[in-house]
C-alpha positions as CSV (number, residue, x, y, z in Angstrom):
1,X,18.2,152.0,-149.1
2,X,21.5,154.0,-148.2
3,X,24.6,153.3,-149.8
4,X,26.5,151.0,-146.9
5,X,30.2,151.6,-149.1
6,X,30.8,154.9,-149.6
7,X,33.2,156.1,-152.3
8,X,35.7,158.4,-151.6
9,X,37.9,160.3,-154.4
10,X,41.6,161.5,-153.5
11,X,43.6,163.9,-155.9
12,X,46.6,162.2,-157.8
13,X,49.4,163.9,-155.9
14,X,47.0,162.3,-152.4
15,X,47.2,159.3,-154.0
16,X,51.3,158.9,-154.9
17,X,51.9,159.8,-151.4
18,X,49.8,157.7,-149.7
19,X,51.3,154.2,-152.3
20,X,55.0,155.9,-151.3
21,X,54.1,156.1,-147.6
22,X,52.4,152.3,-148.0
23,X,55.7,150.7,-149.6
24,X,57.7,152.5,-147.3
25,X,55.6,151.0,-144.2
26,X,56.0,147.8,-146.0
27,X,59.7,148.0,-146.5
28,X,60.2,148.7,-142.8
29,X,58.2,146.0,-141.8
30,X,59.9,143.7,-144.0
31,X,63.2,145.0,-142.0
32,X,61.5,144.8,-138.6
33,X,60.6,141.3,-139.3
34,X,63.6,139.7,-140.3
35,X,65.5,141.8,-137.4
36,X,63.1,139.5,-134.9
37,X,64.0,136.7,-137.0
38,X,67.8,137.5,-136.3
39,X,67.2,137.8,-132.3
40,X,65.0,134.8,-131.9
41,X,67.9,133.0,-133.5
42,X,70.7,134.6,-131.2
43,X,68.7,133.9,-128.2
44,X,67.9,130.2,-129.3
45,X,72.0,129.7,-129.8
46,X,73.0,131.7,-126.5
47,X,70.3,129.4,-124.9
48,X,71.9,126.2,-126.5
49,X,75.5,127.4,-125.5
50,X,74.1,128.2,-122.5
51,X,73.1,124.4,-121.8
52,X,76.3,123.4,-122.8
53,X,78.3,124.9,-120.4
54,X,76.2,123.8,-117.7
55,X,76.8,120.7,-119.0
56,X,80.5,121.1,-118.3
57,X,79.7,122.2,-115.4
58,X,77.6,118.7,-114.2
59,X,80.5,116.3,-115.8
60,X,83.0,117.9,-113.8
61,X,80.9,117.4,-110.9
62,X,80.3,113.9,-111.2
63,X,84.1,113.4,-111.8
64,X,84.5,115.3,-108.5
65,X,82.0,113.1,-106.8
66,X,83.6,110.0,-108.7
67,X,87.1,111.3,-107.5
68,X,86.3,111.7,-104.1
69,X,84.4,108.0,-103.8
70,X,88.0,107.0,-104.6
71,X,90.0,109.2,-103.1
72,X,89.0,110.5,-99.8
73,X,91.9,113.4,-99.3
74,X,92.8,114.6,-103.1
75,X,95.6,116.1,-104.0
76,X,96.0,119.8,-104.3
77,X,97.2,119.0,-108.4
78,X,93.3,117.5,-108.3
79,X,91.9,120.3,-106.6
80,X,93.3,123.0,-108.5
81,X,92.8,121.8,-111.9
82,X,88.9,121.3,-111.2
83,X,89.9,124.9,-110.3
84,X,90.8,125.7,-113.4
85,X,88.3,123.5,-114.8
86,X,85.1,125.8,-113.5
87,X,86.9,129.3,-114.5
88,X,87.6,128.0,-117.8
89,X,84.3,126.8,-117.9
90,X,82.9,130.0,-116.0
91,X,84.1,132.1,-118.6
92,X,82.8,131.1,-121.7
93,X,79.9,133.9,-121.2
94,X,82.1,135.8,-119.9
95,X,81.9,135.9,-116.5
96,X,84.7,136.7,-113.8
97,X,85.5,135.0,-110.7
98,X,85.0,137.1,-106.9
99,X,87.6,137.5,-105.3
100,X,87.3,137.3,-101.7
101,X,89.7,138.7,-98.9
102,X,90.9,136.0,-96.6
103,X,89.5,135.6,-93.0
């Protein structure tokens, strides 16, 4: 029968390059890992936050809705400090409002 594993011999200089080139590979991935580690972690808190806000967002509907079960015409006071209530809100993530040109 044939030999099925094969030996191979590399020169000592062949040899310290290819363990420096192998601990360098397994530096980087070490690196490359632990940056994935980093983004999953950013993107599971950004997703949280993201949650949150809409949260804010759903309570100061239902005290709209609540509001207006109550009080049919509200005052401009009302209706401009939901106002403020949805840009503050808005612009956690930092988003800005449209302004539109009047008709």
């Amino acid at each position: 029968m044939s030999n099925l594993n094969p030996t191979y011999f590399i020169n000592q200089e062949l040899r310290d390059l290819l363990i420096q080139k192998l601990g360098s590979l397994q530096k980087e991935n070490v690196v490359l890992q632990q940056s994935l580690r980093e983004q999953q972690t950013k993107k599971t808190a950004g997703t949280e936050d993201l949650f949150l806000e809409l949260l804010e967002v759903a309570d100061a509907l239902e005290a709209l809705l609540d509001y207006l079960q109550n009080n049919p015409n509200p005052t401009p006071e009302f209706i401009e400090r939901l106002h403020r209530k949805f840009i503050s809100v808005l612009g956690k993530p930092q988003l800005i409002p449209i302004e539109l040109g009047s008709k």
